[in-house]
N, C-alpha and C positions, 0 to 999 in steps of 0.2 A: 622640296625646295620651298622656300619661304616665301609669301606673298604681301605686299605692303598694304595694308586693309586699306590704305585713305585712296588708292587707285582702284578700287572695286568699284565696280556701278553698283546701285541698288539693285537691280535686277539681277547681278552675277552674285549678289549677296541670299539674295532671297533662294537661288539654285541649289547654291551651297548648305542654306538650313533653309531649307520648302519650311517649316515649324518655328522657326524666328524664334528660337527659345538657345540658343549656342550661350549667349552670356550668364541666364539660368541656370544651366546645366551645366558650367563651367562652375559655377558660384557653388551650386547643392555639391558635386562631386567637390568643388577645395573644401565646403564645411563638412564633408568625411571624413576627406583625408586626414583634416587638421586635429577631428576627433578620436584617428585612432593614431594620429601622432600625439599626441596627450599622451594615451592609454599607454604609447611605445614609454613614454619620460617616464609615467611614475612607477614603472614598470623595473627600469634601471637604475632608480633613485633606491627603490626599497632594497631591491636585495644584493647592490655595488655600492651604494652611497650608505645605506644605512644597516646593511649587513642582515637582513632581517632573517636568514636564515640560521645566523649565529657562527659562520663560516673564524676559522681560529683567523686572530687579527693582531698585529706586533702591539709592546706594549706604548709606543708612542702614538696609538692611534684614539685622538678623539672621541667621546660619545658624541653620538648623533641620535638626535629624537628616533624613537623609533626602533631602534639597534634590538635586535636578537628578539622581534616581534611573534616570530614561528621557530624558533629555536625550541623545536622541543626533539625529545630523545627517539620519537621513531618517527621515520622519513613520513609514512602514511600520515601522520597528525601534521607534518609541515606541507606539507600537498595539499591538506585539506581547509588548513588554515590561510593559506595560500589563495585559494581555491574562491573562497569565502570572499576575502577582499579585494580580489580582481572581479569578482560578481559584482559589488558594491561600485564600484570604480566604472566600470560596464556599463550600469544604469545610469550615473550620476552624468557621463559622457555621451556616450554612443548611443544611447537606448534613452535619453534626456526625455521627463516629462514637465510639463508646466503647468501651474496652476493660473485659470484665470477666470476671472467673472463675467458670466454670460444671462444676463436677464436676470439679475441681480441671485444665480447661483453658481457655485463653486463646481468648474468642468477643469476636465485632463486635455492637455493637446501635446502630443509629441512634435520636437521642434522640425520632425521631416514633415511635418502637415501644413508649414508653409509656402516649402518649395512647393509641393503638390498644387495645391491650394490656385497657386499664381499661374502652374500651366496650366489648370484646368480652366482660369479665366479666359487665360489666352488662348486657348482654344475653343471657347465658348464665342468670344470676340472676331477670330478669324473667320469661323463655319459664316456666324452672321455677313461680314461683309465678303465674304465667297458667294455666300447666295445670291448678294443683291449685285455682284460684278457677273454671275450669269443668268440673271436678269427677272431675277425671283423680287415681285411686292412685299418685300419682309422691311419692316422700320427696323431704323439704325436700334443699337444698343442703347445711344441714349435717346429715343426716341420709346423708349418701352421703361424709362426709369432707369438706366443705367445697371452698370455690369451687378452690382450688390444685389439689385432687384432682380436681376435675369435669373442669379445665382440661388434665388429661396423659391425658385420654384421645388415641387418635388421629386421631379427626374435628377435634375441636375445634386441635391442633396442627397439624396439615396447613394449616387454616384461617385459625388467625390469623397463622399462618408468611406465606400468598399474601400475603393484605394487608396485613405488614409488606413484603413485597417491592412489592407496588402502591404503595403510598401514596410511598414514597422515590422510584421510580422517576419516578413523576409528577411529584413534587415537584423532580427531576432535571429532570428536561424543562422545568419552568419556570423552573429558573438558565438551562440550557442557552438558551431561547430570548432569557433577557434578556441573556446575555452576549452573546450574538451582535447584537441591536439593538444593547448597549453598543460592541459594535464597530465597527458603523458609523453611532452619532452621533457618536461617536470622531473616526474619518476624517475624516466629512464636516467636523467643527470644525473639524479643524486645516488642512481646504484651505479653510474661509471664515475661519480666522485667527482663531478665536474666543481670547479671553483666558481666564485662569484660572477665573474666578467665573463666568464665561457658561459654557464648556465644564461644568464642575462641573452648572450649574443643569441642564444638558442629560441628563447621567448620571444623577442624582438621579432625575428628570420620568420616566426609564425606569422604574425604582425604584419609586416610588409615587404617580407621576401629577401631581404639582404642575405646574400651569400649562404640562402638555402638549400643548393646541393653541397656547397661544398660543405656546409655544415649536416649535413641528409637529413635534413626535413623533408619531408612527406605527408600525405593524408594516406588513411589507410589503403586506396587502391596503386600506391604506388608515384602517385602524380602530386603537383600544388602547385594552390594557386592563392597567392597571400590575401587572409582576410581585409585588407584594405585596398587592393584592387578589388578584389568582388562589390563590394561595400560602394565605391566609384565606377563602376561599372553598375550595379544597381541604379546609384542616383540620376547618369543620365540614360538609362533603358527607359527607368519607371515615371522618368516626366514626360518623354516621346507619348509612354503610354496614356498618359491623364490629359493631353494636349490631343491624342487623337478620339478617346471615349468621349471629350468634351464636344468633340467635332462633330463625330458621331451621332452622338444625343439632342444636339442645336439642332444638324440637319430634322433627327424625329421626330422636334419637339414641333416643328411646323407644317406637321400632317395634316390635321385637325383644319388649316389654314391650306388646304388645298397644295401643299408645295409636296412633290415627292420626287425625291433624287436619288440617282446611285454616286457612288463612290467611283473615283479617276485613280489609279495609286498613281502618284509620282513622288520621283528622287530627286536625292541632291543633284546628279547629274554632272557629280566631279570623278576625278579617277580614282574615288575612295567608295568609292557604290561599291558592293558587293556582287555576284555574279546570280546572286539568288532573287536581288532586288533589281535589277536592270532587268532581268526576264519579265520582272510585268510593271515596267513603267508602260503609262498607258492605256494598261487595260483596266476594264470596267466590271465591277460588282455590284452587285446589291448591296443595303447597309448592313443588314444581316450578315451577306458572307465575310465582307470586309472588315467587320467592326474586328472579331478575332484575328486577326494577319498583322496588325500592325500595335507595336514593334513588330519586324519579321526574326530580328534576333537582336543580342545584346549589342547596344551604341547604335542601333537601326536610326536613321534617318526620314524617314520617309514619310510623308500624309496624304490624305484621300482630301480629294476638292470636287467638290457637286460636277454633276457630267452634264453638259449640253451640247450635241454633236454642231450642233452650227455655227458654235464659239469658239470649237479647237483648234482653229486656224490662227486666231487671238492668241493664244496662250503661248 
């Protein structure tokens, strides 16, 4: 059932995403989506629109740029070639790097290192004023130079560094596997002789799952799960996760400062909580045990907020 967001209280909002990152996570999963719908178009433009496989075509048909690009005589060399320019295509999209000047030198950032980047703030920003709401002497964020400042220390850079490397790397692994199914519903088409629009429909179905059994797409143990759900199911796992290592790390960073906390896990606290994550709303960890636990699984919700038993009557 559908809820009209302008009648929510702030407090039944905050339930809902404990993490206040739902618009983020919304935003990184559309700029997935929207990249492997890209990949989906020029996918069906080459070898429908512009025939690249060289498929026999009437003589009233157009040259289109491109036309009979992998048209070569054995199937292996159009696979291959094939193969080649969906790689290309891959990187230039999904896998996007950018050049940009940092202290007057030329660095790589992949464009998933902003969403990361912006939870890890915001969780850097929550932990702080969790602490000082149970009742921890910590100065405000901007009280210490602001988030930019907060952000160059070396915990927190070490930090968001991994999980810019994690999060790409993953997201690697899911081209990676779909290329390779791409590969061989590839083949196998062109030894059942599938036509342009059929083959096309087949690559697509990799893609984003349209009419994947009926067309019998599979991964090889039998099962699928379309590389652009994984890929949107990555984006909002792996910000939960830089949104709570951020939280985490704020809490550690104010040891030194006499402050030492456990970890509360709570949930959203709606009818969409999982059965794995309602069993330990509530309960308490150390930051050690807890830092690994959250995400508890893919689209986990959930975060850890400093424990002070004399407060919980407050919360």
């Amino acid at each position: 059932m559908e809820v009209c967001t302008h009648t929510i209280s702030v407090h039944q909002q905050n339930r809902y995403d404990p993490t206040r990152t739902t618009v983020l996570r919304n935003l990184f999963a559309k700029q997935m989506k929207r990249r492997f719908t890209e990949l989906s178009v020029v996918i069906k433009k080459a070898i429908v629109d512009q025939n690249c496989f060289g498929a026999p075509i009437t003589a009233l048909q157009m040259d289109i740029p491109g036309q009979e690009a992998f048209a070569f005589r054995r199937s292996a060399e159009k696979v291959e070639a094939f193969m080649e320019w969906l790689q290309r295509q891959i990187n230039a999209g999904i896998l996007q790097i950018s050049q940009f000047e940092q202290i007057g030198v030329g660095a790589e950032h992949a464009w998933t290192n902003y969403y990361i980047l912006d939870s890890y703030k915001r969780g850097v920003m929550r932990a702080r004023a969790e602490l000082q709401r149970a009742g921890y002497n910590v100065p405000s964020i901007e009280d210490t130079g602001g988030i930019d400042m907060v952000m160059g220390t070396p915990f927190h850079i070490d930090r968001v560094g991994l999980l810019f490397t994690r999060v790409f790397s993953d997201l690697k692994g899911i081209t990676e596997a779909m290329a390779s199914q791409i590969a061989r519903v590839l083949a196998q088409g062109m030894v059942d002789g599938d036509g342009p629009a059929l083959l096309a429909r087949k690559l697509l179905s990799v893609i984003n799952g349209t009419n994947a059994a009926e067309l019998g797409i599979t991964d090889t143990l039998g099962r699928f799960i379309p590389a652009s759900r994984r890929a949107m199911m990555l984006a909002r796992t792996e910000l939960i996760r830089a949104h709570h290592l951020a939280t985490i790390q704020e809490y550690r960073n104010w040891a030194l400062e006499g402050v030492y906390v456990r970890g509360e896990w709570k949930t959203a606290g709606d009818d969409r909580v999982c059965s794995d994550c309602a069993s330990l709303e509530g309960k308490v960890y150390s930051l050690d045990e807890i830092e690994g636990m959250i995400p508890r699984h893919p689209n986990c919700r959930c975060i850890a907020l400093p424990w002070i038993k004399e407060l919980q009557k407050y919360r």
